[in-house]
Backbone as CSV, one residue per row, in Angstrom:
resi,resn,N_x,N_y,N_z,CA_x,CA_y,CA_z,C_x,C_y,C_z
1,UNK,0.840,-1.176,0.000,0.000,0.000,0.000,0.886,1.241,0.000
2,UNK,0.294,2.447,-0.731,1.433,3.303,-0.624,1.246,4.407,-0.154
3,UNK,2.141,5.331,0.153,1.733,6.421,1.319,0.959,7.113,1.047
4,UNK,0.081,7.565,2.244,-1.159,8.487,2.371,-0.675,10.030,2.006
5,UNK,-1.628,10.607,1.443,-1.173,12.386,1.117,-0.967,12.632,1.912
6,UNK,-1.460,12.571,3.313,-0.981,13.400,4.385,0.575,13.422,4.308
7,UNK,1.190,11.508,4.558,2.673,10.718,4.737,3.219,11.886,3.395
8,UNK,2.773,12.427,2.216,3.775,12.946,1.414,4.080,14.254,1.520
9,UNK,2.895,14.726,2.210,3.250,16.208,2.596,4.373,16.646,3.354
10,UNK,3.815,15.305,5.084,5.072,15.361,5.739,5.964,15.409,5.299
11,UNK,6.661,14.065,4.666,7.886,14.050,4.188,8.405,15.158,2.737
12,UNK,7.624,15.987,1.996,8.528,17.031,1.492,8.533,17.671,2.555
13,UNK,8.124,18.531,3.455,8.255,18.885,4.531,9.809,18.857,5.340
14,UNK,9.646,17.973,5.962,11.211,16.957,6.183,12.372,17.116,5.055
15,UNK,12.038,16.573,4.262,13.084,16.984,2.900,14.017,17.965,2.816
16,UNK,13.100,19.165,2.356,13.020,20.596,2.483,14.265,20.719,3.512
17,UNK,13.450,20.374,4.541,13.762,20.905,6.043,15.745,20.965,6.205
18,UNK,15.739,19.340,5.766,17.311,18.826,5.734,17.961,19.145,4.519
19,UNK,17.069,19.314,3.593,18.032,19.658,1.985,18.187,21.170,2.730
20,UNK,18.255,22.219,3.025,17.927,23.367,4.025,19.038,23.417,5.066
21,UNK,19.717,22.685,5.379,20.313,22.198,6.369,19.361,22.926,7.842
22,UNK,18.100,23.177,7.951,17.758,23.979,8.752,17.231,22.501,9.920
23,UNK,17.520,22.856,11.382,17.312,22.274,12.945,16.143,22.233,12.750
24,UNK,15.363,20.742,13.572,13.971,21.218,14.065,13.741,22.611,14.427
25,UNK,14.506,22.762,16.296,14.273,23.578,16.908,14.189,24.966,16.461
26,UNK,14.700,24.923,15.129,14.940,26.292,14.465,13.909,26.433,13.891
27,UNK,13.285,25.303,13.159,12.078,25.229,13.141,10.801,26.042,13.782
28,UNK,10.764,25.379,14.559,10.153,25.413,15.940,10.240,26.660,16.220
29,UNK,11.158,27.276,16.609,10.882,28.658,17.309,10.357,29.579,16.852
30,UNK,11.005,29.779,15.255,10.395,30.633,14.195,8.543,30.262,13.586
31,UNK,8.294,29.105,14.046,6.191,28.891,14.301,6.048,29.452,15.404
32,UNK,6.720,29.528,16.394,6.119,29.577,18.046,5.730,28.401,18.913
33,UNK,6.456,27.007,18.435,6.142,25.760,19.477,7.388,25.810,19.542
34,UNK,7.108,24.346,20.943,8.931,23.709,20.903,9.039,22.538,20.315
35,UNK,10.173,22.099,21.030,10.729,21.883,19.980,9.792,20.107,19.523
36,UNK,9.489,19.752,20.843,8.613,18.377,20.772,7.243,18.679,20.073
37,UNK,6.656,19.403,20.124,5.232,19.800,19.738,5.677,19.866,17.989
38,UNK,6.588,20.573,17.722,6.950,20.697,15.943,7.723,18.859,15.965
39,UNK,8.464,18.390,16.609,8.804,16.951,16.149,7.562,16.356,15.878
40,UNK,6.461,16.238,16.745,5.176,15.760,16.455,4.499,16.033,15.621
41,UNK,4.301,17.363,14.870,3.698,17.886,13.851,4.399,17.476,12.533
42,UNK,5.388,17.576,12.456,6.100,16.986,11.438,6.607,15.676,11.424
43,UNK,6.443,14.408,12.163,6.169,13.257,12.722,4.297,12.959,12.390
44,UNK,3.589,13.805,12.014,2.478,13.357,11.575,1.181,13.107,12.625
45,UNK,1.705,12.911,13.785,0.659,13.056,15.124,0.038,14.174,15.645
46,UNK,0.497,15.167,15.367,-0.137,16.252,15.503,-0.272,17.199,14.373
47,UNK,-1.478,17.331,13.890,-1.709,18.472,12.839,-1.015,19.844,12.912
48,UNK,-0.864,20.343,11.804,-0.074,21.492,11.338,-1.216,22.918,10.856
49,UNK,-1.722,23.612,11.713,-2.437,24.604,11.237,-1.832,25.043,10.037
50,UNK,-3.490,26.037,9.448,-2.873,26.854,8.375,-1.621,27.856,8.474
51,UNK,-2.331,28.487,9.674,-1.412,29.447,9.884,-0.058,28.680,10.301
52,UNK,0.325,27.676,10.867,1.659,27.488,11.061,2.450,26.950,9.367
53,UNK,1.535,26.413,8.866,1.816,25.977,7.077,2.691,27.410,6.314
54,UNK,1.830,28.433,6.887,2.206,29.421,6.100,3.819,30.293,7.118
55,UNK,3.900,30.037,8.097,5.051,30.726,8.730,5.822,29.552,8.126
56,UNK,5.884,28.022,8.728,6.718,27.353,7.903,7.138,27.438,6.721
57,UNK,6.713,27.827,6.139,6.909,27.834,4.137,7.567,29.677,4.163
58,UNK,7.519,30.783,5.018,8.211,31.802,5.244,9.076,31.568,5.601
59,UNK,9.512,30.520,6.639,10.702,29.854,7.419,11.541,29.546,6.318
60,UNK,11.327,28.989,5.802,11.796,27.717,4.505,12.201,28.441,3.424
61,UNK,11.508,29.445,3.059,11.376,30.176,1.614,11.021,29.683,0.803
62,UNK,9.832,29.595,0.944,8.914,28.318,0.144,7.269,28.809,-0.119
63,UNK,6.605,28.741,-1.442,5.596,28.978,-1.360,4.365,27.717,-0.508
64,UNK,3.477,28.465,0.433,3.265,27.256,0.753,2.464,26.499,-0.030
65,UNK,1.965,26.596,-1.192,1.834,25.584,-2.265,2.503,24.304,-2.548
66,UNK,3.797,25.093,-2.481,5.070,23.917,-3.014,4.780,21.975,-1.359
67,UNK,4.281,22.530,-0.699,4.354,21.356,0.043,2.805,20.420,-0.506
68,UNK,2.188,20.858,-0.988,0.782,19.994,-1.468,0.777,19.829,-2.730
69,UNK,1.859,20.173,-3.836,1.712,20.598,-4.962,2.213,18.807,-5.258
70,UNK,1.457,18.229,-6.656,1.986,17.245,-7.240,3.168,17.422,-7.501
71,UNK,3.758,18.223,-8.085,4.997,18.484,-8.842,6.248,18.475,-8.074
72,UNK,7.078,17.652,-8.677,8.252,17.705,-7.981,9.583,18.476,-8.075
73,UNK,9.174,19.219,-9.294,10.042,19.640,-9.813,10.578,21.154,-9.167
74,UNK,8.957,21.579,-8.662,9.602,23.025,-7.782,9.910,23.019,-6.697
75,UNK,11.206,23.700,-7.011,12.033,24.021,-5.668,12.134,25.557,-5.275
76,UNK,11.754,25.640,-4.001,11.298,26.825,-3.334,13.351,27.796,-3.205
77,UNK,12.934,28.737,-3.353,14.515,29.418,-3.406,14.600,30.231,-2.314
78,UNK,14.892,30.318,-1.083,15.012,31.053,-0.027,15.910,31.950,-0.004
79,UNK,15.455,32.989,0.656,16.008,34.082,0.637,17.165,34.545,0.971
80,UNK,17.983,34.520,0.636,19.848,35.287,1.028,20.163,36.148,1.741
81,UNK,20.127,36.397,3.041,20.620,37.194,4.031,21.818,37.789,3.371
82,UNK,21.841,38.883,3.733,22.900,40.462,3.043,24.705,39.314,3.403
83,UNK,24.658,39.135,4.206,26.437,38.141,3.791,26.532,36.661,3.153
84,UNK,25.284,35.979,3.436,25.252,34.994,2.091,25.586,35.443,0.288
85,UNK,24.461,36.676,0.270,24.537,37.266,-0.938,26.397,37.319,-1.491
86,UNK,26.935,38.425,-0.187,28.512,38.186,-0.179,29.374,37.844,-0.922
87,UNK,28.822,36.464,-0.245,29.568,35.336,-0.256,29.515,34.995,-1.103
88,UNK,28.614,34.535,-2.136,27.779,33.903,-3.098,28.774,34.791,-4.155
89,UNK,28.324,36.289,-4.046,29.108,37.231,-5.370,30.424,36.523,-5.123
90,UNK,31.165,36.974,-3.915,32.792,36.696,-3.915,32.876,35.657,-4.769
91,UNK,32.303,33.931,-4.482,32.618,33.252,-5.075,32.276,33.161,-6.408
92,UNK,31.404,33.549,-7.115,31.418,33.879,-8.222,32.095,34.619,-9.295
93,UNK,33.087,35.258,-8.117,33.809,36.668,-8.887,34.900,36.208,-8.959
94,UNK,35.432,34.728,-8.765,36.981,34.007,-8.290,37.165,32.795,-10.260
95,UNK,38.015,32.581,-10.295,38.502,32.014,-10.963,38.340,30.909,-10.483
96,UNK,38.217,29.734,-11.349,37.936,28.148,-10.844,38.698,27.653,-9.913
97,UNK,39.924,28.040,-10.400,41.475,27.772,-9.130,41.150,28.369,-8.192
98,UNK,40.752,29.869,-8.181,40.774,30.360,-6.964,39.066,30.404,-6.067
99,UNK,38.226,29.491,-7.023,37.485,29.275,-6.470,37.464,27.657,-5.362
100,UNK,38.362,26.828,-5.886,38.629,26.106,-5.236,39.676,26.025,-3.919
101,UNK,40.552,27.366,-4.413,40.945,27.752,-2.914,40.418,28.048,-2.020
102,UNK,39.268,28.932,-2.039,37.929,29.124,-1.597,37.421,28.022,-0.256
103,UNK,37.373,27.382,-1.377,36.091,25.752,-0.872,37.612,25.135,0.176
104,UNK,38.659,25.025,0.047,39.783,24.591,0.726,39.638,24.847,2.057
105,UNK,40.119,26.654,1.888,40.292,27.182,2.992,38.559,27.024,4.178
106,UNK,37.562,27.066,3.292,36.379,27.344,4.041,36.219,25.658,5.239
107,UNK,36.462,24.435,4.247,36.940,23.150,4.798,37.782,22.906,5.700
108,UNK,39.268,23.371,5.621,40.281,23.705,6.660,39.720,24.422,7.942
109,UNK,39.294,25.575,7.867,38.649,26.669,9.197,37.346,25.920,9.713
110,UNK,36.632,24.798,8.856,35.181,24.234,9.337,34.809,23.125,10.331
111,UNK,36.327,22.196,9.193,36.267,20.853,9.484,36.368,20.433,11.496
112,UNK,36.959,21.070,11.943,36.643,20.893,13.838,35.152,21.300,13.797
113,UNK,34.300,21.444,13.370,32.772,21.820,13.886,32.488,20.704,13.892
114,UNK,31.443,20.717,14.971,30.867,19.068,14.621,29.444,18.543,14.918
115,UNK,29.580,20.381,14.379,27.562,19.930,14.008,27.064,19.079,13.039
116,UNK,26.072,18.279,13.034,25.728,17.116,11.711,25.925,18.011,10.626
117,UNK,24.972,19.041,10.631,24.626,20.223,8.805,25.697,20.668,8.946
118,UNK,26.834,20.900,9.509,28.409,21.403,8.821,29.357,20.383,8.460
119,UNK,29.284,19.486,9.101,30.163,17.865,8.851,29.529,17.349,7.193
120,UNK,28.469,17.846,7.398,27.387,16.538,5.745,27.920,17.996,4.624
121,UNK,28.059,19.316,4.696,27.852,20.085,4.175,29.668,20.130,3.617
122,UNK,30.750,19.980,4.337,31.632,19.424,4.317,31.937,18.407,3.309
123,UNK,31.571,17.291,3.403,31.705,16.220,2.944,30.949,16.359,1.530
124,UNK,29.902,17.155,1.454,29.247,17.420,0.088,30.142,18.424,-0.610
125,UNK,31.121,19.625,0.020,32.335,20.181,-0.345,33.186,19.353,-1.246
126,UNK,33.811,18.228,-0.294,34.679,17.473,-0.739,34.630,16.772,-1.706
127,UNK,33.538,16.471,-1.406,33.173,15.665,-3.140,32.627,15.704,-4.081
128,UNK,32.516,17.467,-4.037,32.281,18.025,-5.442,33.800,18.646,-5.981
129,UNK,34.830,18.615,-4.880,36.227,19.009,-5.873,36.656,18.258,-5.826
């Protein structure tokens, strides 16, 4: 049998969430629950108001369409805080070499963190050069 609409909502939901590298709790704070009440909501046991649908999908940068929508193909583009943007130009403005010095040095200064989303984000570094 195969998953219920509800089971697919959740999980783009979830998806999102980790393709995002974004925390529950980060989640969570930015709706106004904690952090167990959003594990549950997005765990499927507890319903997800409209209104929290729509701060989530602000959270996310996401229309909240994109979580009910058949289509798989759209991907919601979130918004770039003024030193992402930065960052983003700098590296764009570098030469391939010196864009890979870039990705080096950012790996070297990272690699002691040892949060999960900087370790996976890391390792997705590495093995794209």
């Amino acid at each position: 049998m195969g998953r219920s609409p509800v089971q697919k909502v959740l999980e783009r939901l979830k998806s999102l969430r980790e393709e995002l590298a974004m925390r529950q709790d980060y989640v969570a704070t930015r709706v106004g629950v904690d952090r167990t009440t959003y594990l549950r909501k997005e765990g499927g046991s507890v319903p997800i108001t409209t209104d929290e649908w729509i701060k989530i999908a602000g959270v996310m940068g996401a229309d909240p369409s994109y979580f009910f929508s058949a289509c798989d193909e759209i991907r919601p583009q979130p918004e770039l805080a003024p030193r992402e943007r930065l960052l983003l130009r700098l590296y764009r403005s570098l030469r391939p070499a010196e864009q890979d010095d870039l990705l080096c040095a950012v790996y070297a200064k990272c690699r002691h963190i040892r949060r999960k989303a900087v370790q996976e984000s890391l390792k997705l570094l590495r093995s794209e050069a």
